[in-house]
Biopython code that builds the backbone (N, CA, C, O; Angstrom):
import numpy as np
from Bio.PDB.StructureBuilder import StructureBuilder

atoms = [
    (1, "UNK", "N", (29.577, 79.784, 44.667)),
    (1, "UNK", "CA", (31.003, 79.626, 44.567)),
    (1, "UNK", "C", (31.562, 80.891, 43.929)),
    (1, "UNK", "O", (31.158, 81.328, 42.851)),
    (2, "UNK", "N", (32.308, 81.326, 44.504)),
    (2, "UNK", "CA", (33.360, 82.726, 43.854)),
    (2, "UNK", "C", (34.976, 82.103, 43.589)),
    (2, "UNK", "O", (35.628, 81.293, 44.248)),
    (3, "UNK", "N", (35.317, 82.892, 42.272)),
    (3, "UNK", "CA", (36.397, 82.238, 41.746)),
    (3, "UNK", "C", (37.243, 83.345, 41.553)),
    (3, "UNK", "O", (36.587, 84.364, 41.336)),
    (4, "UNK", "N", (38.449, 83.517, 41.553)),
    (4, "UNK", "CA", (39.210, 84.203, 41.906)),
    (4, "UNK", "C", (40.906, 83.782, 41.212)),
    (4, "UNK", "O", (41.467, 82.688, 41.284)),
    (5, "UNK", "N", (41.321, 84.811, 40.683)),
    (5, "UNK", "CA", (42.705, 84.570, 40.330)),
    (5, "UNK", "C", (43.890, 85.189, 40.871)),
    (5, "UNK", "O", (43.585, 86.377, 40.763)),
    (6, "UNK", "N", (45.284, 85.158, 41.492)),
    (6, "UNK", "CA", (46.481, 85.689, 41.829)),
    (6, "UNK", "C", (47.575, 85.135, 41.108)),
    (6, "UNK", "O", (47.824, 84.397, 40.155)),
    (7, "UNK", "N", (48.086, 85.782, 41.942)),
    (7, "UNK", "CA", (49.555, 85.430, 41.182)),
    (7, "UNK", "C", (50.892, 85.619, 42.400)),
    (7, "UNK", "O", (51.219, 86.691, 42.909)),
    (8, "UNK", "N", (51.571, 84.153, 42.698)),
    (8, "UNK", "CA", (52.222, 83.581, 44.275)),
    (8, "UNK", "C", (53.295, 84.660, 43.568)),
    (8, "UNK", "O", (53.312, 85.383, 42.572)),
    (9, "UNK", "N", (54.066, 84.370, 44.543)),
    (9, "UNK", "CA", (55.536, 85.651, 44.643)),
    (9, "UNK", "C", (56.461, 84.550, 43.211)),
    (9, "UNK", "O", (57.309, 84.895, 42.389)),
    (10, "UNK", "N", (55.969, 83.545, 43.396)),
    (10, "UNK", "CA", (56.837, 82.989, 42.649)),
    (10, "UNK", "C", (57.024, 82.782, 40.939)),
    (10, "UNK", "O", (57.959, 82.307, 40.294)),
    (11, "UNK", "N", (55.221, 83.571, 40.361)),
    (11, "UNK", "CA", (55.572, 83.780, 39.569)),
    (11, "UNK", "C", (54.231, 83.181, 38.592)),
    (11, "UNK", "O", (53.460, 83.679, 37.772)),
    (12, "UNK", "N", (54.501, 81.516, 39.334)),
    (12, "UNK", "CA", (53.189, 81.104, 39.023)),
    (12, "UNK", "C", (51.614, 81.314, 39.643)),
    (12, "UNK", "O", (51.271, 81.453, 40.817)),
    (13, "UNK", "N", (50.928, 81.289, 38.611)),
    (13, "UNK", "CA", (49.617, 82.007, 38.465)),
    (13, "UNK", "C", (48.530, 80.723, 39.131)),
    (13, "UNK", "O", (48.624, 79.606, 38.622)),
    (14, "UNK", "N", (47.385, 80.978, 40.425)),
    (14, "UNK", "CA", (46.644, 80.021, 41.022)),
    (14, "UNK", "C", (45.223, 80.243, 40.810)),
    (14, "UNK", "O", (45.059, 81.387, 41.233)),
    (15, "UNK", "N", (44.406, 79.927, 40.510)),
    (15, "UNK", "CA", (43.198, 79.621, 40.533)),
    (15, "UNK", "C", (42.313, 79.118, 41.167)),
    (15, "UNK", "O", (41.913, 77.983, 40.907)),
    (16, "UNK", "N", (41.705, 80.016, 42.347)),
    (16, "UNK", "CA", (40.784, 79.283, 43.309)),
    (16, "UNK", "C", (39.851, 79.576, 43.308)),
    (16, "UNK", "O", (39.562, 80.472, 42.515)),
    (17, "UNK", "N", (38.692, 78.970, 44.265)),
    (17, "UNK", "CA", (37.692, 79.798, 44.628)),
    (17, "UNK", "C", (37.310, 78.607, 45.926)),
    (17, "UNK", "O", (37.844, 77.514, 46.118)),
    (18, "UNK", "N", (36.322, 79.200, 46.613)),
    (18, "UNK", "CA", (35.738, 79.546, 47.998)),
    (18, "UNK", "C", (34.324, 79.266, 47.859)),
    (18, "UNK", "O", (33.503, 80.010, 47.323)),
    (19, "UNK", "N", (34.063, 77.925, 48.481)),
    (19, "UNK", "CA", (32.848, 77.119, 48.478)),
    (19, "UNK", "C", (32.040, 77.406, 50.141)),
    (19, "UNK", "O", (32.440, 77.174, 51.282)),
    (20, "UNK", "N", (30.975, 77.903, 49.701)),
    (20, "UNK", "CA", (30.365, 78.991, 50.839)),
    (20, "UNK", "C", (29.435, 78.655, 51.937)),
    (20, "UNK", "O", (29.169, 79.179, 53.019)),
    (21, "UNK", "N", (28.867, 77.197, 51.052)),
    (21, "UNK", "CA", (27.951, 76.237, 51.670)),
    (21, "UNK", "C", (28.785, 75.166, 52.839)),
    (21, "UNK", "O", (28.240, 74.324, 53.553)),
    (22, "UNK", "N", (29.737, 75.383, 52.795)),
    (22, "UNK", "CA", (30.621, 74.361, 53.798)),
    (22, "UNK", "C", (30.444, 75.405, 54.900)),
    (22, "UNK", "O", (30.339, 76.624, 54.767)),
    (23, "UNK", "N", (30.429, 74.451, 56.349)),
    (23, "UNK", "CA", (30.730, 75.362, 57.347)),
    (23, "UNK", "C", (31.898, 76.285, 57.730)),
    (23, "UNK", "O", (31.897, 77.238, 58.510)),
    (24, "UNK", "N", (33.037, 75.695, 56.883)),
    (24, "UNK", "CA", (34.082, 76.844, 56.955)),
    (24, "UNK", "C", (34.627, 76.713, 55.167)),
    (24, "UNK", "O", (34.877, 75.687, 54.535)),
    (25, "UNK", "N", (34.683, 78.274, 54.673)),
    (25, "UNK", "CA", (35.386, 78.500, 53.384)),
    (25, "UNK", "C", (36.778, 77.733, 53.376)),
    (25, "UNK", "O", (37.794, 77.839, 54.061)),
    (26, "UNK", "N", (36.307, 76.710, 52.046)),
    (26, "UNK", "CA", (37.445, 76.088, 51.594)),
    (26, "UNK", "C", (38.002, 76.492, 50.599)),
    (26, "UNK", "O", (37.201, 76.941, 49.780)),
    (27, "UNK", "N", (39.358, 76.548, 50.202)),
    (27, "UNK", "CA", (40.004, 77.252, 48.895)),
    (27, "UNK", "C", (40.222, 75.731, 48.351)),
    (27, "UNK", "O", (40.212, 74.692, 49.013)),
    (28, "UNK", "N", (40.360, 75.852, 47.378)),
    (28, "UNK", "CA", (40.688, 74.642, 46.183)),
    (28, "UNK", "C", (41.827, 75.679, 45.273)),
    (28, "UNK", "O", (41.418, 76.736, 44.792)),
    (29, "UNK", "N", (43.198, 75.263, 45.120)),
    (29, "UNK", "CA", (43.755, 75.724, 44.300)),
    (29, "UNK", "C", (43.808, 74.841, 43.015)),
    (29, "UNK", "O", (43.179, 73.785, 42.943)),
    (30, "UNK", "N", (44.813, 75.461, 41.710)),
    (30, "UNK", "CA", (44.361, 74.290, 40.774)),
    (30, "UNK", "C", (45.392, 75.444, 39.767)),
    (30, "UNK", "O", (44.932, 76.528, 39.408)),
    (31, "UNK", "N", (46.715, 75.027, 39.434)),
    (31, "UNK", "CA", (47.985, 75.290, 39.011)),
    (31, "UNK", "C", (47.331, 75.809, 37.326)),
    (31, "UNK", "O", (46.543, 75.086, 36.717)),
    (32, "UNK", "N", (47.645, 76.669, 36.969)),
    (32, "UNK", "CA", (47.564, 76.972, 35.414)),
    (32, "UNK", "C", (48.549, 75.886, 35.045)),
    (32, "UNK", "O", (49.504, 75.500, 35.719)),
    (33, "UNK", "N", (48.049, 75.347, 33.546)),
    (33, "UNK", "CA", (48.871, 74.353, 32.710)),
    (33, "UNK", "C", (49.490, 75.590, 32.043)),
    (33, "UNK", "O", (49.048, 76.711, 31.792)),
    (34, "UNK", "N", (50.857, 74.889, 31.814)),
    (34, "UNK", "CA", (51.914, 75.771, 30.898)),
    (34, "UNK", "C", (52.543, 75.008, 29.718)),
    (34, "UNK", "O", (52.881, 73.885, 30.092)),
    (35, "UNK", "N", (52.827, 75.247, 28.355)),
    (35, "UNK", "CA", (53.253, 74.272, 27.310)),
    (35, "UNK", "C", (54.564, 74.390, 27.234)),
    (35, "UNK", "O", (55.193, 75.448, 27.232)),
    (36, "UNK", "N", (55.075, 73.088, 27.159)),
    (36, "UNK", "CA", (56.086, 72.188, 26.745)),
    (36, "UNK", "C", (56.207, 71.414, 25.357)),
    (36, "UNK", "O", (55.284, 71.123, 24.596)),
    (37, "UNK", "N", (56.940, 71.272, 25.278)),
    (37, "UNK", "CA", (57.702, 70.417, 24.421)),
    (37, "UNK", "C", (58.256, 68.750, 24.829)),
    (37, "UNK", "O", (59.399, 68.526, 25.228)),
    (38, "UNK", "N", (57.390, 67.871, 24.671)),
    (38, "UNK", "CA", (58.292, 66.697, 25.134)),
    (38, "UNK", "C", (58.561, 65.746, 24.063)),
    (38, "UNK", "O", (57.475, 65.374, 23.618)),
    (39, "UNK", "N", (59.556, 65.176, 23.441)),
    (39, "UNK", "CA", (59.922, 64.334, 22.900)),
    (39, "UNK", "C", (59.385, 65.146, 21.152)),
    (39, "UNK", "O", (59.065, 64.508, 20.150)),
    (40, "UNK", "N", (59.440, 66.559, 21.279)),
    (40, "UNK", "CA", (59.233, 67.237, 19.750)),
    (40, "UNK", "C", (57.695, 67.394, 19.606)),
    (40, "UNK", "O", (57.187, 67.715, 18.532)),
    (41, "UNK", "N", (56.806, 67.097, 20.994)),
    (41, "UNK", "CA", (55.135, 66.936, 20.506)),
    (41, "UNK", "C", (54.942, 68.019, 21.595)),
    (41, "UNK", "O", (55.108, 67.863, 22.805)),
    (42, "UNK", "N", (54.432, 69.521, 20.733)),
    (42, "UNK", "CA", (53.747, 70.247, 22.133)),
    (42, "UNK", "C", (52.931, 69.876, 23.197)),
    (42, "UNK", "O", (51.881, 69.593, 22.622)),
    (43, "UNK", "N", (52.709, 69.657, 24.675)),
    (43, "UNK", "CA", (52.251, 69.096, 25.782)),
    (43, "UNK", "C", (51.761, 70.212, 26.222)),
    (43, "UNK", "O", (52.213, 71.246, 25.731)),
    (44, "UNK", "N", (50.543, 70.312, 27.425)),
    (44, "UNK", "CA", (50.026, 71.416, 28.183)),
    (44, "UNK", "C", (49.988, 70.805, 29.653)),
    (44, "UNK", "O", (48.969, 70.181, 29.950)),
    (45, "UNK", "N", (51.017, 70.926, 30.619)),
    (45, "UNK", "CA", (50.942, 70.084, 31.917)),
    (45, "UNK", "C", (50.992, 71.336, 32.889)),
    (45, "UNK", "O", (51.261, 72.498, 32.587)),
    (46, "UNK", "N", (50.628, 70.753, 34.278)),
    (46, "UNK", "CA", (50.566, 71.361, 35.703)),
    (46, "UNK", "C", (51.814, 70.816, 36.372)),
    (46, "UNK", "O", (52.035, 71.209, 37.518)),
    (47, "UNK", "N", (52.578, 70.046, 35.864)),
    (47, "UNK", "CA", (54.017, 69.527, 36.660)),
    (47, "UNK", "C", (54.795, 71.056, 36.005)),
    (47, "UNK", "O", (54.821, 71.781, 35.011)),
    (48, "UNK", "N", (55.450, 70.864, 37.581)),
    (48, "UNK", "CA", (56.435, 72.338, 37.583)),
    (48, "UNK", "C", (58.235, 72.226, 38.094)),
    (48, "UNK", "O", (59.088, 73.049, 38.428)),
    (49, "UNK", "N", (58.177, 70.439, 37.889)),
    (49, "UNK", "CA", (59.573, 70.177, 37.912)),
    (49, "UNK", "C", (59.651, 68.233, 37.082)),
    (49, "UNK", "O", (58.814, 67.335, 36.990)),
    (50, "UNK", "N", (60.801, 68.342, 36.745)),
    (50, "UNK", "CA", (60.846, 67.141, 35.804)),
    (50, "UNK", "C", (60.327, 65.778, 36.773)),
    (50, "UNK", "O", (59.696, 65.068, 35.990)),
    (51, "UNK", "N", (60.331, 65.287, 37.807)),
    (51, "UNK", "CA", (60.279, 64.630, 38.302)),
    (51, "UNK", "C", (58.374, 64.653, 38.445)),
    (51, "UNK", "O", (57.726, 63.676, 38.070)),
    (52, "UNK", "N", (57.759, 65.789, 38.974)),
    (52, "UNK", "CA", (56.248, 65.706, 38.350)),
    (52, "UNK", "C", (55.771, 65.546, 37.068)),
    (52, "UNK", "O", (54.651, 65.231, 36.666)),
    (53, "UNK", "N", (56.636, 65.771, 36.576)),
    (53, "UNK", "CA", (56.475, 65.710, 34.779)),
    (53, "UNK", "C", (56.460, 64.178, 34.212)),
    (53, "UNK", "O", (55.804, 63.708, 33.283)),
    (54, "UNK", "N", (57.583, 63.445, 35.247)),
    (54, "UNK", "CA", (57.961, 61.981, 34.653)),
    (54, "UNK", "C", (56.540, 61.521, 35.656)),
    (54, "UNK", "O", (55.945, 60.640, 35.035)),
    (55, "UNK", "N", (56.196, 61.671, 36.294)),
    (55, "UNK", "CA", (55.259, 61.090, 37.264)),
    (55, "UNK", "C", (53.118, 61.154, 36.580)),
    (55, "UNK", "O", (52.132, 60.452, 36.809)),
    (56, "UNK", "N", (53.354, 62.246, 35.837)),
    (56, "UNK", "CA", (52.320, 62.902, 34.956)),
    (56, "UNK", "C", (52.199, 62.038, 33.803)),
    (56, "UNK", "O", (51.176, 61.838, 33.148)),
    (57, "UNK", "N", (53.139, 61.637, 33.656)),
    (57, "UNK", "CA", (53.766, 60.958, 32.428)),
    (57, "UNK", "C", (53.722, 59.448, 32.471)),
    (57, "UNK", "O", (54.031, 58.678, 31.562)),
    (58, "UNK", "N", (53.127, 59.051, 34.127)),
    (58, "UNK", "CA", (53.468, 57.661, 34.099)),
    (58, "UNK", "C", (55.006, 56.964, 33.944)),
    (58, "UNK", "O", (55.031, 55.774, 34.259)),
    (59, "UNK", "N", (56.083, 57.455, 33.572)),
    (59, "UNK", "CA", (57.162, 57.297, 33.234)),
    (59, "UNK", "C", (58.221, 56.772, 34.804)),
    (59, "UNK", "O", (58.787, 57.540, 35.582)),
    (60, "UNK", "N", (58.198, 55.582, 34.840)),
    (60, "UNK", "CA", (59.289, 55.344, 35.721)),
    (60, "UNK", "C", (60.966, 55.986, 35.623)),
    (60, "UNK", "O", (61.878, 55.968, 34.796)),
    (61, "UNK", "N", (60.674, 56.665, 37.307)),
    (61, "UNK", "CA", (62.661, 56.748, 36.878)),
    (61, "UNK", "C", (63.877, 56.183, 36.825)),
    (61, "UNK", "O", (65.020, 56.635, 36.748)),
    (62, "UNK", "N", (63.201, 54.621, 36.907)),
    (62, "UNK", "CA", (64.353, 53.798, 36.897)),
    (62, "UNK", "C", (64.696, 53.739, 35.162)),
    (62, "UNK", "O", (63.701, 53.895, 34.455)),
    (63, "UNK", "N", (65.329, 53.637, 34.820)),
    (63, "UNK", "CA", (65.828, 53.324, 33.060)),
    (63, "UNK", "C", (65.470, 54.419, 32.426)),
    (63, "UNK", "O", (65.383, 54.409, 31.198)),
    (64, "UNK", "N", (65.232, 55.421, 33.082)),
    (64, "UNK", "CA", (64.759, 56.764, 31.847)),
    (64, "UNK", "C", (65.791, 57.993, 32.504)),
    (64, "UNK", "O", (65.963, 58.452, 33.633)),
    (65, "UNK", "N", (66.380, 58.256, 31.119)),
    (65, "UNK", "CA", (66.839, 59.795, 31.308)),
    (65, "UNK", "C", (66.151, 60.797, 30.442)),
    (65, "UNK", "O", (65.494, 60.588, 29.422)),
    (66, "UNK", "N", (66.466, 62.099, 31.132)),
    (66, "UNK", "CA", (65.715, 63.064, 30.494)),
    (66, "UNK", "C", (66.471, 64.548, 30.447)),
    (66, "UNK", "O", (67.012, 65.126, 31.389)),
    (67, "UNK", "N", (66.359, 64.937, 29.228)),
    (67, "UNK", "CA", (67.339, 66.528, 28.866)),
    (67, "UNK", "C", (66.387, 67.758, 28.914)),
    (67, "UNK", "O", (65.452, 67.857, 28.118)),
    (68, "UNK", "N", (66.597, 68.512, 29.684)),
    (68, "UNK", "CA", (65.901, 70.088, 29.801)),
    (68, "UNK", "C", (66.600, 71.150, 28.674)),
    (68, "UNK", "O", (67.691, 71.677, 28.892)),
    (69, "UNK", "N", (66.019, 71.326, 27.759)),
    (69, "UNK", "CA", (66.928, 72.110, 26.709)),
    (69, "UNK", "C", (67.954, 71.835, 26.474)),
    (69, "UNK", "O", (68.773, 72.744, 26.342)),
    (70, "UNK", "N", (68.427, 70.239, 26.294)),
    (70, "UNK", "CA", (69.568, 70.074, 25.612)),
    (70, "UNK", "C", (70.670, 69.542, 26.588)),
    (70, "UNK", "O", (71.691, 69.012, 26.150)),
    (71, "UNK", "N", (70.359, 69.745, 28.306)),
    (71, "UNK", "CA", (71.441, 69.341, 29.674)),
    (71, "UNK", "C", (70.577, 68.715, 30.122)),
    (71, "UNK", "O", (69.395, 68.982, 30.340)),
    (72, "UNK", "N", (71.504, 67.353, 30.353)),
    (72, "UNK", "CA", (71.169, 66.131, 31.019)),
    (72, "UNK", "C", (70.608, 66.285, 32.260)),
    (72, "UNK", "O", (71.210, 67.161, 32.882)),
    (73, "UNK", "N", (69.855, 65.879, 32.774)),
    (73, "UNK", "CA", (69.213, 66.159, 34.367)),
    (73, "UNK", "C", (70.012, 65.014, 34.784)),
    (73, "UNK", "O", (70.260, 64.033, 34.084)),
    (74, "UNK", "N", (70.559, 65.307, 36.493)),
    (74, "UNK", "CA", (70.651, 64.067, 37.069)),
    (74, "UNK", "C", (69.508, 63.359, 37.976)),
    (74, "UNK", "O", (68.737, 63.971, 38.715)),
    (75, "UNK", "N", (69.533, 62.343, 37.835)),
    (75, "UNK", "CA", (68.683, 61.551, 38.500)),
    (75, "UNK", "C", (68.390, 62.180, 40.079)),
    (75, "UNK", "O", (67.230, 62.271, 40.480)),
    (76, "UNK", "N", (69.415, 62.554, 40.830)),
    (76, "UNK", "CA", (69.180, 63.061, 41.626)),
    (76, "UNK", "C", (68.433, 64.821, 42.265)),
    (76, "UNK", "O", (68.142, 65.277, 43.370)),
    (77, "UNK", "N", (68.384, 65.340, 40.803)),
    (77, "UNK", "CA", (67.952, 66.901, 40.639)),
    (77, "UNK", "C", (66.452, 66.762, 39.847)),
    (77, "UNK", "O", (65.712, 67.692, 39.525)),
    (78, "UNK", "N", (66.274, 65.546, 39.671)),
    (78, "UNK", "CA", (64.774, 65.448, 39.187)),
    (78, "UNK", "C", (63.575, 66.431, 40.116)),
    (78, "UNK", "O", (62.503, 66.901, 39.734)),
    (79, "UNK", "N", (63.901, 66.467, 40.761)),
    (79, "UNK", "CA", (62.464, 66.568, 42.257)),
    (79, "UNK", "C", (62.743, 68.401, 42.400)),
    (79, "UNK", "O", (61.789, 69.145, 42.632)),
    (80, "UNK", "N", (64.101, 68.913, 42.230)),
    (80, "UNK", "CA", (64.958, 70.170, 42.250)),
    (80, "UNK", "C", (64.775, 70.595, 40.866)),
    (80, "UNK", "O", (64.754, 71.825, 40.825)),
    (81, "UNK", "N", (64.653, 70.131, 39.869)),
    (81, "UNK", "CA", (64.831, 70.947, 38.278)),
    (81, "UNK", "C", (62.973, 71.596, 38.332)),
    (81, "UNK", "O", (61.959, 70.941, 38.576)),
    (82, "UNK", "N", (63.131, 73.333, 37.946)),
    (82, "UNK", "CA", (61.900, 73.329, 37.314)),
    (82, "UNK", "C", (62.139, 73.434, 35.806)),
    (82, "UNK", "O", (63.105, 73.373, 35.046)),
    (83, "UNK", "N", (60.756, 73.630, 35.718)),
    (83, "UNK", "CA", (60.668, 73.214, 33.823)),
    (83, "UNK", "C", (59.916, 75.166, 33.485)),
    (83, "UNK", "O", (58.767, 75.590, 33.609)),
    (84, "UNK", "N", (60.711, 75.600, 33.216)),
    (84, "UNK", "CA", (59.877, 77.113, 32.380)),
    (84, "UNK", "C", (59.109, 77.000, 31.222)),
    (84, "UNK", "O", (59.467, 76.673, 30.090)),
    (85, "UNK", "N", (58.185, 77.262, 31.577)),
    (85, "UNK", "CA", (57.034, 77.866, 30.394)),
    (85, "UNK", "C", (58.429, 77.647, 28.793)),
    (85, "UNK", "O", (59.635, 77.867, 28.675)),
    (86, "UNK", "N", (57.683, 77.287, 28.177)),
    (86, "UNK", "CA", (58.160, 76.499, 26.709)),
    (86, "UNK", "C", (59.417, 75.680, 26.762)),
    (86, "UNK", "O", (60.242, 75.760, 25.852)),
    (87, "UNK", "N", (59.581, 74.934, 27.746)),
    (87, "UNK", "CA", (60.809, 74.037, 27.582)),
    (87, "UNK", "C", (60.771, 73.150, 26.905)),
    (87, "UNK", "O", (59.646, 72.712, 26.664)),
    (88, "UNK", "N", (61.980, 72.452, 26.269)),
    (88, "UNK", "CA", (61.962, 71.514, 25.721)),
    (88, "UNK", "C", (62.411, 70.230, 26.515)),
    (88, "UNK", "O", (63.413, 70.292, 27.228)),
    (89, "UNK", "N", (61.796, 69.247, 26.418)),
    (89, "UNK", "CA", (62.803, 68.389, 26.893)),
    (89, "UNK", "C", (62.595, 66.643, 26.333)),
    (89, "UNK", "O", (61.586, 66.315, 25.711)),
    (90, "UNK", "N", (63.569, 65.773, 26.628)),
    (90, "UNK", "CA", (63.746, 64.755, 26.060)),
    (90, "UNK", "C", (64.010, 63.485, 26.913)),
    (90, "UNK", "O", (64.955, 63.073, 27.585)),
    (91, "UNK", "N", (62.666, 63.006, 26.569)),
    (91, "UNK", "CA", (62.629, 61.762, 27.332)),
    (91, "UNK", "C", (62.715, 60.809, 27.028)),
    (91, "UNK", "O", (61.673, 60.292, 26.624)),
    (92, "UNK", "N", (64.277, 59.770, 27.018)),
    (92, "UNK", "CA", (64.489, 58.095, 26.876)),
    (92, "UNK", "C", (64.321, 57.143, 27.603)),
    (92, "UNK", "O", (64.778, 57.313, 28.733)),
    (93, "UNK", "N", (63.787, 56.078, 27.397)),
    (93, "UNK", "CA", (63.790, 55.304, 28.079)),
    (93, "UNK", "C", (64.752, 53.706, 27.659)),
    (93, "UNK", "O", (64.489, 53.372, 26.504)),
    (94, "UNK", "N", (65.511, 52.967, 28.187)),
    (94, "UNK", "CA", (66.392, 52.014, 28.342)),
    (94, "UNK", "C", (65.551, 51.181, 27.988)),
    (94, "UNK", "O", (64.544, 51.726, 28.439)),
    (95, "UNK", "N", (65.231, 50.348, 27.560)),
    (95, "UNK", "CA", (64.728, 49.005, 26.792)),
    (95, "UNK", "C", (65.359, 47.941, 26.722)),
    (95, "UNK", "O", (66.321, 48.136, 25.979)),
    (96, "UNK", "N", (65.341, 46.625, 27.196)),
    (96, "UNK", "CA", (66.004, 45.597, 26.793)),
    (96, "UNK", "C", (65.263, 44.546, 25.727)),
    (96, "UNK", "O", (64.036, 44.511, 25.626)),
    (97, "UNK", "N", (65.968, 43.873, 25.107)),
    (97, "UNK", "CA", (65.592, 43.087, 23.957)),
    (97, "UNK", "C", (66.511, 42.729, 22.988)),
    (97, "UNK", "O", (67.597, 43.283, 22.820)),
    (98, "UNK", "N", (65.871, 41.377, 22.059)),
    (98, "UNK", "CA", (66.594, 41.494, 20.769)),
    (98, "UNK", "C", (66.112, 40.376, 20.141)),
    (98, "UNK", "O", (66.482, 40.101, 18.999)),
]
sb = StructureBuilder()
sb.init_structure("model")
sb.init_model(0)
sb.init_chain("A")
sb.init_seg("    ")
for serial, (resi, resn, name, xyz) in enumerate(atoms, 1):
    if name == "N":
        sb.init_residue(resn, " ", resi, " ")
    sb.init_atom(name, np.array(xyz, "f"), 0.0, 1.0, " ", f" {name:<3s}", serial, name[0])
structure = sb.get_structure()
């Protein structure tokens, strides 16, 4: 196996390598983790937009909102927001009870 590092136009950094014993070379990519901030506890994740992040997280998006440095995401820009290397962000969730 040969392992190999680049770097996509986009910025983020991939990690593959090329398994030799298969009849045809397969690449396996595999996302560098980048740290966050969630809920004030440093995190190290491979989600690269809030909506992989809530999904990483187990976190349903029904009853949960969540702030990227302080601006509300909409529910609908979840899947569209990325998260940069040291973001902060803040995740509630709606609870009923009493």
């Amino acid at each position: 196996m040969t392992k190999y590092k680049t770097e996509s136009k986009s910025g983020l950094e991939f990690e593959f390598c090329y398994l030799f014993f298969h009849p045809l070379p397969t690449i396996f990519y595999k996302l560098q983790e980048m740290r966050i901030v969630v809920n004030g506890q440093e995190y190290q994740t491979e989600a690269r937009t809030a909506a992989e992040l809530l999904q990483e997280l187990q976190t349903p998006e029904v009853g949960t909102a969540i702030a990227l440095n302080g601006e509300v995401v909409r529910k609908s820009q979840l899947s569209q927001t990325t998260l940069p290397e040291g973001s902060k962000i803040e995740i509630v969730r709606a609870v009923q009870g009493g």
